[in-house]
VMD Tcl script that draws the C-alpha trace (Angstrom):
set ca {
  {0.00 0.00 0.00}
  {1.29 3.35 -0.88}
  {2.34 5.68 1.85}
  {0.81 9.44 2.17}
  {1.55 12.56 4.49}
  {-0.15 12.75 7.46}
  {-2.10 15.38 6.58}
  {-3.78 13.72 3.92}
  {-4.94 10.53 6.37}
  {-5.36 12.28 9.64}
  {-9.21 12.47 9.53}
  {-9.01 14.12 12.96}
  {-7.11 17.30 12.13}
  {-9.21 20.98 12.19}
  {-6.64 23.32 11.27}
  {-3.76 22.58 7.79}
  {-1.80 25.33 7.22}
  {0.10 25.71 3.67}
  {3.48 27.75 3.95}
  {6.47 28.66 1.75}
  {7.97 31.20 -0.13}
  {5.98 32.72 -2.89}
  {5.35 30.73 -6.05}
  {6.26 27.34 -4.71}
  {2.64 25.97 -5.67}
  {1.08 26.63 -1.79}
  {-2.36 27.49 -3.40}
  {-2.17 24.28 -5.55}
  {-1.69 21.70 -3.08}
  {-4.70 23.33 -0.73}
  {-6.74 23.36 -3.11}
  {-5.97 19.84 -4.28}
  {-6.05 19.06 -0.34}
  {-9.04 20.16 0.22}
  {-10.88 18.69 -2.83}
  {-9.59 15.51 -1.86}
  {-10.56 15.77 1.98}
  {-14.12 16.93 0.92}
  {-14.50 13.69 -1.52}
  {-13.38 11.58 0.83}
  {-15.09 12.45 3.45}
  {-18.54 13.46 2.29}
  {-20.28 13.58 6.18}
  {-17.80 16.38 6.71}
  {-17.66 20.09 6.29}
  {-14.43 21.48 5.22}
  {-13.11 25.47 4.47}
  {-10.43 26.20 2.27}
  {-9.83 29.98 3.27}
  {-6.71 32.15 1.35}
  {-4.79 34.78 3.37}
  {-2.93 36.08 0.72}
  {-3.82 39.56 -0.16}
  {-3.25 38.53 -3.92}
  {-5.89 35.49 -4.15}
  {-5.96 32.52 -6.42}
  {-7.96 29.84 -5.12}
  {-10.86 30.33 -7.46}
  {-8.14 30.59 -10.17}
  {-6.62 27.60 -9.89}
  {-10.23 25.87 -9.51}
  {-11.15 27.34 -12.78}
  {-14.88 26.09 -13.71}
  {-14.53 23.01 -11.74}
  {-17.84 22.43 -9.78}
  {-16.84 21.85 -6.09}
  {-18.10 18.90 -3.88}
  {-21.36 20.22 -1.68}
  {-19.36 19.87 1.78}
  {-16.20 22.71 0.47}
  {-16.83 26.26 0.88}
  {-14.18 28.42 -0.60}
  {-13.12 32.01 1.03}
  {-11.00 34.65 0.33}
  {-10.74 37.04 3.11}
  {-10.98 40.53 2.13}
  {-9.01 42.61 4.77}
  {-11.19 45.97 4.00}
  {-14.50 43.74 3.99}
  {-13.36 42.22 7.38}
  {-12.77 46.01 8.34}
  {-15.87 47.38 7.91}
  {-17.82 43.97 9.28}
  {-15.61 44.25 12.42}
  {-16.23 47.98 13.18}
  {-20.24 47.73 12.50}
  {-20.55 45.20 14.75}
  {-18.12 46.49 17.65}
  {-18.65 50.25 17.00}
  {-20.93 50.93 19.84}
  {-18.72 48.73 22.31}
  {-15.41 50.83 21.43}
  {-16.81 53.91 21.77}
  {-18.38 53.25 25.07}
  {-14.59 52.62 26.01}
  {-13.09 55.28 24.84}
  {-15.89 57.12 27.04}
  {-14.53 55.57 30.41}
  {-12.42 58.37 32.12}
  {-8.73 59.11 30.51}
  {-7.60 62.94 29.79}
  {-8.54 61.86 26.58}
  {-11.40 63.02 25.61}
  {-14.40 60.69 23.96}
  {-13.89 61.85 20.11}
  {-10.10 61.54 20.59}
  {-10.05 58.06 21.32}
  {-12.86 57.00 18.96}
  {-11.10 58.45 16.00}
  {-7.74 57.03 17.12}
  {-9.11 53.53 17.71}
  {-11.22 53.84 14.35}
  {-7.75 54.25 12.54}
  {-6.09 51.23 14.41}
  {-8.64 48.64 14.65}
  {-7.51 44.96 13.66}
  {-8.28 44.83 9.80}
  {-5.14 44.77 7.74}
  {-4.64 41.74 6.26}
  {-3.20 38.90 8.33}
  {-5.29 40.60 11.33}
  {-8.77 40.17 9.69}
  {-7.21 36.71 8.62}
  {-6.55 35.72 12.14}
  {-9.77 37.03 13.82}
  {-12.11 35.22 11.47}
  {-10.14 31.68 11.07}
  {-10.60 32.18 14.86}
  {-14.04 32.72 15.23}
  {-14.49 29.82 12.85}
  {-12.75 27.65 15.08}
  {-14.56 28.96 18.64}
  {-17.94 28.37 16.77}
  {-17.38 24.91 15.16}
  {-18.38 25.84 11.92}
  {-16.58 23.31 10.11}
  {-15.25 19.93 10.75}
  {-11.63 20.93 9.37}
  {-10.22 24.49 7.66}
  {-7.57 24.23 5.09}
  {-5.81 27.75 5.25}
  {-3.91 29.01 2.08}
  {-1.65 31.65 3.44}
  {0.65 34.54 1.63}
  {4.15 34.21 1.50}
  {6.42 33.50 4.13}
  {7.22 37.02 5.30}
  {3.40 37.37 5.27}
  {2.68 34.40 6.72}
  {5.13 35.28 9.62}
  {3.62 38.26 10.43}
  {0.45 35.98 10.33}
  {2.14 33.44 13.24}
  {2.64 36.97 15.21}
  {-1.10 37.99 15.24}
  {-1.45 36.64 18.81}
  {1.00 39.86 20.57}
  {0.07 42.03 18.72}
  {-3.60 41.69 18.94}
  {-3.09 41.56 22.59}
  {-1.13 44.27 22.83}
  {-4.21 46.33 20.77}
  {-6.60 44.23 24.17}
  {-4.51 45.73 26.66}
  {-4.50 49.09 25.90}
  {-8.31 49.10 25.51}
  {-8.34 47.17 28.79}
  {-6.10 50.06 29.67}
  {-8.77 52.31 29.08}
  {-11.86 50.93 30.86}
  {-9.49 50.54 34.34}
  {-9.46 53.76 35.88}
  {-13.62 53.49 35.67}
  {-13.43 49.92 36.52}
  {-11.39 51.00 39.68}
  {-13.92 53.40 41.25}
  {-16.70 51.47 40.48}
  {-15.12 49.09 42.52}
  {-14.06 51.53 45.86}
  {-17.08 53.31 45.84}
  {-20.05 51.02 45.15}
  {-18.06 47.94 46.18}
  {-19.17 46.72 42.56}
  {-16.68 43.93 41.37}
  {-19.04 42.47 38.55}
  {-17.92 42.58 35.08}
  {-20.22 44.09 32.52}
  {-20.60 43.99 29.38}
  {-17.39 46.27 28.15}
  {-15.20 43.32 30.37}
  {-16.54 40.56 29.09}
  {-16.01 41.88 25.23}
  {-12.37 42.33 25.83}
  {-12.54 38.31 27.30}
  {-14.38 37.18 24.41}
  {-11.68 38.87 22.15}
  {-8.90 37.69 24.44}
  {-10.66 34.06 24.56}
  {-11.02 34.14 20.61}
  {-7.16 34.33 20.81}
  {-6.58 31.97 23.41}
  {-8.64 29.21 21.30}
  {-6.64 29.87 18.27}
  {-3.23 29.69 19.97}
  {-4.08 26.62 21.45}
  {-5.61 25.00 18.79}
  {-2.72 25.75 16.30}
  {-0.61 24.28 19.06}
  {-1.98 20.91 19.55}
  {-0.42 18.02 16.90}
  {-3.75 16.55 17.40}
  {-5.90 19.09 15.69}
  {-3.52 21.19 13.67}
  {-0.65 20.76 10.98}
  {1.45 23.22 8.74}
  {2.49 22.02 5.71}
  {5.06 23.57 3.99}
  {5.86 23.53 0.11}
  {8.80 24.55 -1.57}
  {10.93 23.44 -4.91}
  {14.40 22.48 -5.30}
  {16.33 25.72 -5.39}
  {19.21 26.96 -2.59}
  {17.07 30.42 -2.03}
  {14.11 28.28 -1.48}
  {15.25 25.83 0.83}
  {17.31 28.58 2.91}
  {13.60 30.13 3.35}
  {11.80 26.99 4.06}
  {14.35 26.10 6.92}
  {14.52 29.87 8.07}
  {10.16 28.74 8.26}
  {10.69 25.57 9.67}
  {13.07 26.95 12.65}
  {10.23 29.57 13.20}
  {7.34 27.16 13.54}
  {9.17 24.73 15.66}
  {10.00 27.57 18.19}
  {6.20 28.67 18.04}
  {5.41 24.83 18.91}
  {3.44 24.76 15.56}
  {3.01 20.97 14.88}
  {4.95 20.53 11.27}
  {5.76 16.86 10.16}
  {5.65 17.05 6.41}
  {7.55 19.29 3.73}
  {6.47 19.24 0.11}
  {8.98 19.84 -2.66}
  {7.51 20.63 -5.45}
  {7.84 20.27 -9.70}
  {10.68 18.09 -9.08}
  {12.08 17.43 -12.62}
  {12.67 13.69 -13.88}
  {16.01 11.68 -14.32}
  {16.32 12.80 -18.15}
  {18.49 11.69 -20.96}
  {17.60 15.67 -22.02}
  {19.89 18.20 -21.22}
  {17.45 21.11 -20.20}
  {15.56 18.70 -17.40}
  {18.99 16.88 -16.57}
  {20.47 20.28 -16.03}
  {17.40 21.49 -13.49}
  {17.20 18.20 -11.87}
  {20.76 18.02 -11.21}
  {20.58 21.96 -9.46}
  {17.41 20.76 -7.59}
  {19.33 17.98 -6.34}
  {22.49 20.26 -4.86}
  {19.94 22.33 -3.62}
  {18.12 19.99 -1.82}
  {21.38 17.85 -0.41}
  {21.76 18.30 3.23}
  {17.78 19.92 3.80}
  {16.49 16.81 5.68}
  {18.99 17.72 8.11}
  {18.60 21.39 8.39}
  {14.83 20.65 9.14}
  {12.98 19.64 12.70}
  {13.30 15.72 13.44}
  {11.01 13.58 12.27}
  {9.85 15.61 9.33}
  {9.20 13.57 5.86}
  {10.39 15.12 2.81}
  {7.49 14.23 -0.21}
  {7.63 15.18 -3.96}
  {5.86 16.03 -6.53}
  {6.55 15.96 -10.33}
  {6.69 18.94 -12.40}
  {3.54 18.41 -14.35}
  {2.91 18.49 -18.71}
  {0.11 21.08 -17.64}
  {-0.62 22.98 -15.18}
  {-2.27 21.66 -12.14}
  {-5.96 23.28 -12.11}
  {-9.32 22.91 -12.37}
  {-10.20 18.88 -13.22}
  {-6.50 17.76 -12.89}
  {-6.56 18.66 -9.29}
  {-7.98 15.49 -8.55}
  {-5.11 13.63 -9.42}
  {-2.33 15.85 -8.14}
  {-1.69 13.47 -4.82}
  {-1.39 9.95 -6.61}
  {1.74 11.27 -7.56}
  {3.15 11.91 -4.22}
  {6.54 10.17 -3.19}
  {9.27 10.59 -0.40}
  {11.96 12.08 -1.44}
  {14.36 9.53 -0.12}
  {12.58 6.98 -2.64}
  {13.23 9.33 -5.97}
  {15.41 7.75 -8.34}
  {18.93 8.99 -8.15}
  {20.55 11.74 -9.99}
  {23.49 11.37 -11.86}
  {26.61 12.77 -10.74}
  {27.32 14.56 -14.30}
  {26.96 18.40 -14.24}
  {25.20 20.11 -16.88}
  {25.20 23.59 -16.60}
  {22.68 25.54 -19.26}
  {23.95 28.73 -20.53}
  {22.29 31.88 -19.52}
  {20.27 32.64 -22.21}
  {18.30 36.31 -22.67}
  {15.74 37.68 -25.53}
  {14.81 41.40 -26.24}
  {17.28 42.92 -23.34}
  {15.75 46.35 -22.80}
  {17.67 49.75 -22.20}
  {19.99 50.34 -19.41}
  {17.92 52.10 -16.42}
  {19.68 56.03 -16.82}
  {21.91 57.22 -14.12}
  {19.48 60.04 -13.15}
  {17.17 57.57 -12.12}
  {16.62 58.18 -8.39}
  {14.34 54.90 -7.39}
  {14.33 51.37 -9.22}
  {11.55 49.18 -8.18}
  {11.19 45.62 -8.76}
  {7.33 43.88 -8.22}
  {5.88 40.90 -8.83}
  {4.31 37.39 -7.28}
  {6.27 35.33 -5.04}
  {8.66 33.17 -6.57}
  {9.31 35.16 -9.61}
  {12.53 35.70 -8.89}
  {12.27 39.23 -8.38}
  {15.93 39.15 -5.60}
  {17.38 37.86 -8.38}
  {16.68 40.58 -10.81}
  {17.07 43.82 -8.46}
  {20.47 41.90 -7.62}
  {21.73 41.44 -11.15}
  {20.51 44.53 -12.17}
  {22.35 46.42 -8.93}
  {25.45 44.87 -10.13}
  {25.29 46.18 -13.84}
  {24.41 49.36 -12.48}
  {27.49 49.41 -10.45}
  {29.30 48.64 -13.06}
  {28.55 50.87 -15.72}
  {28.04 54.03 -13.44}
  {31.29 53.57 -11.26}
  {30.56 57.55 -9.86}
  {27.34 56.48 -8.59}
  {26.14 55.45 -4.75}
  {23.77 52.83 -4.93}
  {21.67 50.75 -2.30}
  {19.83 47.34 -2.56}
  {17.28 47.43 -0.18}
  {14.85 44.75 0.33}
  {11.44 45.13 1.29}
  {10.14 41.57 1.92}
  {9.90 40.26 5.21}
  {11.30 37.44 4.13}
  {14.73 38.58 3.09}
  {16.72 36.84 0.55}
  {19.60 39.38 -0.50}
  {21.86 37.51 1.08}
  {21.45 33.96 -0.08}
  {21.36 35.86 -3.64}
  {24.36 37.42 -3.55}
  {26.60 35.15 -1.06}
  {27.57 38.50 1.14}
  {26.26 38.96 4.33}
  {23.82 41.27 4.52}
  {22.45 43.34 7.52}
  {20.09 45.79 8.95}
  {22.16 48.71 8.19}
  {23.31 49.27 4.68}
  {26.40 46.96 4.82}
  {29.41 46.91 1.68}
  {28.50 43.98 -1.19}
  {31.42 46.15 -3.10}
  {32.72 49.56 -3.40}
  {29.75 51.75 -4.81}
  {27.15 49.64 -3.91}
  {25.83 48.37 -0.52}
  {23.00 46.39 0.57}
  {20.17 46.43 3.51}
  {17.42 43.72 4.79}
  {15.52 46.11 7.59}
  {13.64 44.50 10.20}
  {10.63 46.80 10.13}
  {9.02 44.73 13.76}
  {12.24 45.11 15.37}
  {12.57 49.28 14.27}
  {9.23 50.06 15.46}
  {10.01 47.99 18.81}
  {12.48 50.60 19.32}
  {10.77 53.08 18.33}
  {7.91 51.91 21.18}
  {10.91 51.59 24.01}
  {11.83 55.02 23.10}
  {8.64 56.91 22.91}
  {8.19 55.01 26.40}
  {11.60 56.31 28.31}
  {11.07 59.66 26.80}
  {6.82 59.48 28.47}
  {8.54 57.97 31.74}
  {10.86 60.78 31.88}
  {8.61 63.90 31.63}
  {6.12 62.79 34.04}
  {9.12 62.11 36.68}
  {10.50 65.53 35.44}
  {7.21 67.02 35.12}
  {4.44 65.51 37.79}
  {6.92 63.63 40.20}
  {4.26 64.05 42.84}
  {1.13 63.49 41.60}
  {-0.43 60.21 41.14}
  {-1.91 59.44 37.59}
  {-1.67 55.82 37.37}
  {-4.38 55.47 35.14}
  {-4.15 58.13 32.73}
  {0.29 57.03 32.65}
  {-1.01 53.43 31.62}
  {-3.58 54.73 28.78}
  {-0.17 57.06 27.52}
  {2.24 53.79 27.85}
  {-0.02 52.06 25.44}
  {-0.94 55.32 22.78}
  {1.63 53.70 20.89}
  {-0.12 50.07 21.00}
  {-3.35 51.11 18.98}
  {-1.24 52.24 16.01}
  {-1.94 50.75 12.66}
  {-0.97 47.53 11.70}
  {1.72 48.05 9.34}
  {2.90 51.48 10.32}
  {6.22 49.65 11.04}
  {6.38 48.82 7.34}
  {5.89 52.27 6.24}
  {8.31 53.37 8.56}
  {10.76 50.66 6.82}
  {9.46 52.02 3.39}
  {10.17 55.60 4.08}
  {13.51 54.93 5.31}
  {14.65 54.94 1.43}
  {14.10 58.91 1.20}
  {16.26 59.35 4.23}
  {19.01 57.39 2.50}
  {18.33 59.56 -1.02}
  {17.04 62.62 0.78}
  {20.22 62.47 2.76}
  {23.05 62.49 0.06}
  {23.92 58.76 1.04}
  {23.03 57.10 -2.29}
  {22.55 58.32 -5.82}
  {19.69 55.39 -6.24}
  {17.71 52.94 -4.66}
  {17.15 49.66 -6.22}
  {14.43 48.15 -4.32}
  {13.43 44.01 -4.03}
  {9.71 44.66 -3.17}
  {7.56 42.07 -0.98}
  {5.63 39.82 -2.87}
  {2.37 41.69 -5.22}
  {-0.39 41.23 -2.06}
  {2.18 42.58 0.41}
  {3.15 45.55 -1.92}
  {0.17 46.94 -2.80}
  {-1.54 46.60 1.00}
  {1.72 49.16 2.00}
  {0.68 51.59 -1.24}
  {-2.59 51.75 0.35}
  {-1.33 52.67 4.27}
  {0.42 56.10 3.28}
  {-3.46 57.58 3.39}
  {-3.95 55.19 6.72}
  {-1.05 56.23 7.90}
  {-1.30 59.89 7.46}
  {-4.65 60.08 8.91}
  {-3.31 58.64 11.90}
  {-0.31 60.94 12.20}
  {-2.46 63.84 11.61}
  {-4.48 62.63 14.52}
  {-1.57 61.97 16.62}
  {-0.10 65.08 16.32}
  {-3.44 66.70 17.46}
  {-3.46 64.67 20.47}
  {0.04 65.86 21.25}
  {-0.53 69.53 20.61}
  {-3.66 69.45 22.70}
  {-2.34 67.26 25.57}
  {0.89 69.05 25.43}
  {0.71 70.21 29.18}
  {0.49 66.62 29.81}
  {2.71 64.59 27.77}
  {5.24 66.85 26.01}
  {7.37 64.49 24.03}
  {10.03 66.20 21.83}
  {11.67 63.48 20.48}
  {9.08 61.43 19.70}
  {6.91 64.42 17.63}
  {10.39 65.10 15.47}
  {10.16 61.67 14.76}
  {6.75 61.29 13.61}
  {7.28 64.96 12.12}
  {10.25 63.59 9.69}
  {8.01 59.69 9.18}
  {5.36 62.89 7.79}
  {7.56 64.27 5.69}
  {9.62 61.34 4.41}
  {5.90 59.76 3.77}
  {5.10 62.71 1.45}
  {8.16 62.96 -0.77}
  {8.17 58.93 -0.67}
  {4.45 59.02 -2.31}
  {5.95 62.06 -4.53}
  {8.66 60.20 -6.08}
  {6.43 57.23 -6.67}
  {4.46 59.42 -8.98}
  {7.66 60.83 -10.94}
  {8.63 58.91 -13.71}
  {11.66 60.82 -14.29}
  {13.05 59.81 -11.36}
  {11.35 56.02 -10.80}
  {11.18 53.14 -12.50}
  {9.25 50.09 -12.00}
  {9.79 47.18 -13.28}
  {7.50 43.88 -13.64}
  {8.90 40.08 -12.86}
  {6.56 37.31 -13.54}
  {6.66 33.74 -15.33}
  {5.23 31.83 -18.37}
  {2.04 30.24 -15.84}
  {-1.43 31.40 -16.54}
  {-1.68 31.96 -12.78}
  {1.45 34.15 -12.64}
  {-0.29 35.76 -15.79}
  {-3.43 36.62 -14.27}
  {-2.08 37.95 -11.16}
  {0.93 40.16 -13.26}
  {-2.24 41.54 -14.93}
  {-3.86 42.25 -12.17}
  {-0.91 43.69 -9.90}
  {-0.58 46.29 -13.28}
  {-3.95 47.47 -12.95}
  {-3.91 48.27 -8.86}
  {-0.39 49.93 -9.65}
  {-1.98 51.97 -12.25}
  {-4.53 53.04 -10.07}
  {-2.09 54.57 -7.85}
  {-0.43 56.39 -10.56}
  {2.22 53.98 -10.59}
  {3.24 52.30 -14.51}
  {5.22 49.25 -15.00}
  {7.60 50.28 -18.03}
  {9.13 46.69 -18.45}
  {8.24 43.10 -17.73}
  {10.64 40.65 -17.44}
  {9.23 37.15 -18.31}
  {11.47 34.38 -16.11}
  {12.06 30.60 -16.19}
  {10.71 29.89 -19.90}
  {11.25 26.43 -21.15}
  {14.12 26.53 -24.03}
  {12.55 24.20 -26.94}
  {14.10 20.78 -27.61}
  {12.74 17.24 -28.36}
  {12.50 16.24 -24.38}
  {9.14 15.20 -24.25}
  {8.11 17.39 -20.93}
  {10.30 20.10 -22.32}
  {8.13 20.49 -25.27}
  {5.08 19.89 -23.48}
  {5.90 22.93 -20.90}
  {7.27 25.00 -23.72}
  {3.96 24.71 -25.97}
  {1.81 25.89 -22.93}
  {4.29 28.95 -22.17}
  {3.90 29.62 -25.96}
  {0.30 30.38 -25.21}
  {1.33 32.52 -22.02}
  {3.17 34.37 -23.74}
  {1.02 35.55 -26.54}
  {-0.91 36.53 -23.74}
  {1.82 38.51 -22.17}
  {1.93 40.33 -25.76}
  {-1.56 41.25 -25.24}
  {-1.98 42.26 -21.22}
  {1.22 44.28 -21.48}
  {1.46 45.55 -25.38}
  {2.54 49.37 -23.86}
  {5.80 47.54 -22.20}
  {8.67 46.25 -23.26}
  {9.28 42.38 -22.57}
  {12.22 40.73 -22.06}
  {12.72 36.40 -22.07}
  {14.93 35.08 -19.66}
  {15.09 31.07 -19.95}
  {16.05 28.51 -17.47}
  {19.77 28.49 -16.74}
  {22.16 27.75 -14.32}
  {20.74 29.49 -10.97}
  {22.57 32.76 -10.98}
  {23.40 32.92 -7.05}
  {26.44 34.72 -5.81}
  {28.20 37.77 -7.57}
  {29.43 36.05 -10.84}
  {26.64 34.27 -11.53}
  {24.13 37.61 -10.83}
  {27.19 39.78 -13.09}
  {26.94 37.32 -16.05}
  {22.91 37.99 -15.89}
  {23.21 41.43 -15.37}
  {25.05 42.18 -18.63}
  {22.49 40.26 -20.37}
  {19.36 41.89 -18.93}
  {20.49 45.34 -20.05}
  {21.62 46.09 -23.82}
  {24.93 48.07 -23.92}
  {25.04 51.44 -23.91}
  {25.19 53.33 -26.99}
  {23.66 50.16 -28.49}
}
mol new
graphics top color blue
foreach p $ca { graphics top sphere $p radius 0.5 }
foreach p [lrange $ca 0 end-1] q [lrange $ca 1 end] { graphics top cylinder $p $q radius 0.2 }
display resetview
């Protein structure tokens, strides 16, 4: 009898999770999970629910009719929003009413512009509230990409953190009640913040019990990939998050032809050594890289072809290393240029290009100062480029440094400060008078910012580097399309919320005067402006559009154009990655008739942008291999 992962015979489980690094095939496998779950087990209810901001469950379903017991959701973070504050409006603002120096309209507006909402927040609450009221027998939870999906794992502080301060709020009321009427009952207002704490509670627990829950990570064959997937694995282990099976996916066959001999061999390397580097007693499965893509009808066959990985045949020792091959390079980006932006869906290889493209830079403008700054929460600059890279711009050579900022860990400081500077003014200010209370609601003012105002912070951080005379240009590795364009739509969030903030200060300032914390959100003002400024200036920034020959990469290019246009922001170039060269390999020319079709697509979606075809070669890690791309991206100048 053939063997299957766990979570495909537990029939006891209520929570699988799907993980990985973007375009790794997460959304494939749930959805071929759940459709198999459902079928199998008819007298059960099952949700497959997507997290990602950029959704493509119903995509990969196509027009396949689903099985009566499988409901399909994709959250909608603004949707969740709204739903959220009309049904705990009323509640808040009763809070907010309950005896601070703030006054009622203060706090109202300031908790209206930090509810729980954004994305991996709304995500949380309602997988949650599933689970407390036993909607369905099991939920099968597509999540974003791994920096997204981290954020996701953290939803538990932070939404306590946003509980405390409103518990904050309701104790100096809760406190006289209490000495003067002797009335220790909790009303209504406490047992909201319970039922929100215990929402919380039920989750953690239940994503913490190997009984009921598993996370399921899928990945493919490459080093970047498998660096991410252990950085992922390390992360859920420590979180107690059961994980016993890793999927590695579109593994190539044992070939006689040179293009699949060549990827199988790199998959191979790449995957050497991962058992090892994961938890014990995780299994390793694989599945083939299919003719056609995996959606709609075919779903239903996806798991039959399921092995461990310690079973696949053997790959022979013989290197084969595929030239790096490019069509229709496109202009070099000028040297006036002030911002280069690269976009796209996970697993695109986005890193790869800002890299490559940082390095040709640097070597045709020798004068200039440039930065490579990544923007995913899952960083990867320094697995691309074999340098150490750290929070700080750090040296990859002279000319041209490189920075992965932690935008949690800059905002934690940013808390820490804001909280010293409080501490010291009201020992300076009010050393004798007791204001216990109204010192705990000011600790916390910080708590019921936005979700995501870290991010910005991270974001705006690239005009103090150009603003400041440190670099020339920016090239930036953006996070995946669903993160990106949720942090194009905070600047508005954002500035509301500053706005408000600094009202609060100027009209509290005989009670908290904070100097160093108003310059601060003074320059984050500023910086926010000329960041959204720049965005809009073609002279000075480029964008530029990774994606590959799938229909669902397609789809969702497509779509990330159109939300970028609507913010004023144009894609000038798309580069098309990982095409299939044509030979007489059976697969090869299978995959290469299908990206055929893609690609006349591509011609179509994007006819106003120039295209360029980069086919699968030797993975260009590490500075040569990146240089050697880089001059082939780009054509020469004067050319």
């Amino acid at each position: 009898m053939k063997v299957s992962p766990a979570f495909l015979r537990d029939t006891v489980l209520k929570l699988v999770f799907f993980g990985g690094k973007g375009g790794v095939g997460k959304t494939t496998c749930a959805c071929a999970t759940a459709l198999k779950l459902a079928e199998e087990q008819a007298q059960k209810s099952f949700l497959l629910v997507s997290t990602d901001p950029a959704h493509s469950l119903l995509d990969v379903f196509g027009d396949w009719v689903l099985p009566e017991n499988l409901q399909v959701r994709e959250l909608d973070a603004s949707a969740s929003l709204q739903a959220f504050k009309a049904r705990y409006d009323p509640v808040l603002n009763e809070i907010a009413a309950r005896g601070t120096f703030l006054d009622q309209d203060d706090l109202r507006d300031l908790m209206n512009l930090s509810l729980p909402g954004m994305d991996e927040v709304a995500a949380y609450i309602e997988i949650a509230d599933c689970l407390k009221q036993d909607r369905y027998d099991c939920l099968i939870v597509d999540t974003a990409p791994t920096g997204h999906t981290l954020r996701l794992l953290e939803m538990p502080e932070l939404i306590r953190r946003w509980l405390i301060a409103l518990d904050t709020l309701l104790a100096k009321h809760r406190y006289i009640r209490r000495h003067f009427s002797g009335d220790n009952r909790l009303d209504h207002l406490d047992r909201f913040l319970l039922e929100m704490d215990d929402s919380v509670k039920t989750m953690q627990k239940s994503m913490t019990d190997p009984r009921l829950c598993r996370f399921v990570i899928v990945m493919q064959g490459e080093v970047l990939i498998v660096d991410e997937t252990v950085d992922l694995a390390r992360e859920l282990s420590r979180r107690k998050i059961p994980m016993t099976d890793v999927v590695v996916n579109q593994l190539l066959p044992v070939s006689d032809c040179p293009v699949c001999s060549a990827g199988r061999r790199r998959q191979w390397l790449a995957l050497e050594g991962a058992a090892g580097r994961l938890p014990k007693k995780t299994d390793l499965w694989t599945l083939p890289l299919f003719p056609e893509e995996p959606r709609g009808e075919a779903l239903n066959g996806m798991w039959s072809q399921i092995h461990r990985l310690d079973e696949a045949e053997p790959t022979p020792e013989i290197p084969i290393d595929l030239p790096a091959t490019v069509e229709e390079p496109i202009p070099l980006p000028p040297a006036t240029l002030r911002l280069l932006i690269f976009v796209g869906k996970g697993g695109v290889g986005k890193t790869t290009l800002a890299c490559a493209t940082a390095l040709r830079l640097r070597g045709e403008y020798p004068n200039l100062r440039i930065l490579l700054f990544s923007l995913d929460p899952a960083h990867s600059l320094s697995d691309c480029l074999g340098v150490a890279v750290q929070e700080h711009p750090s040296m990859v050579m002279p000319g041209l440094d490189a920075q992965e900022i932690n935008a949690e860990a800059a905002f934690a400081a940013v808390r820490r400060e804001y909280r010293k500077e409080l501490e010291a003014f009201l020992a300076d200010t009010l050393p004798n008078l007791d204001i216990t209370f109204d010192r705990e609601v000011m600790e916390h003012l910080l708590d019921l910012a936005p979700p995501g105002l870290d991010e910005i912070m991270a974001l705006t951080s690239v005009m103090e580097h150009l603003g400041g005379g440190h670099y020339d240009m920016v090239v930036l590795d953006s996070a995946p399309s669903g993160h990106l364009l949720r942090l194009l739509e905070l600047p508005e969030l954002i500035g509301d919320w500053l706005k408000l903030f600094f009202s609060l200060l100027l009209k509290y300032r005989r009670v908290m005067r904070l100097p160093r914390l108003s310059q601060r959100l003074v320059k984050l003002s500023r910086e926010l402006k000329l960041l959204r400024q720049l965005l809009r200036d073609p002279a000075q920034t480029a964008l530029y559009t990774a994606s590959i020959p799938t229909h669902l990469a397609m789809d969702k290019t497509a779509e990330l154009a159109q939300a970028l246009y609507r913010f004023g922001i144009n894609s000038s170039a798309v580069f098309i990655n990982q095409i299939t060269p044509a030979n007489d390999c059976i697969l090869c020319r299978a995959l290469n008739q299908r990206e055929k079709k893609q690609m006349e697509r591509a011609m179509s979606l994007f006819n106003e942008q120039r295209q360029v075809r980069i086919y699968k070669q030797k993975d260009p890690s590490g500075l040569d291999g990146l240089k050697v791309l880089g001059s082939l991206l780009y054509a020469r100048i004067g050319i």
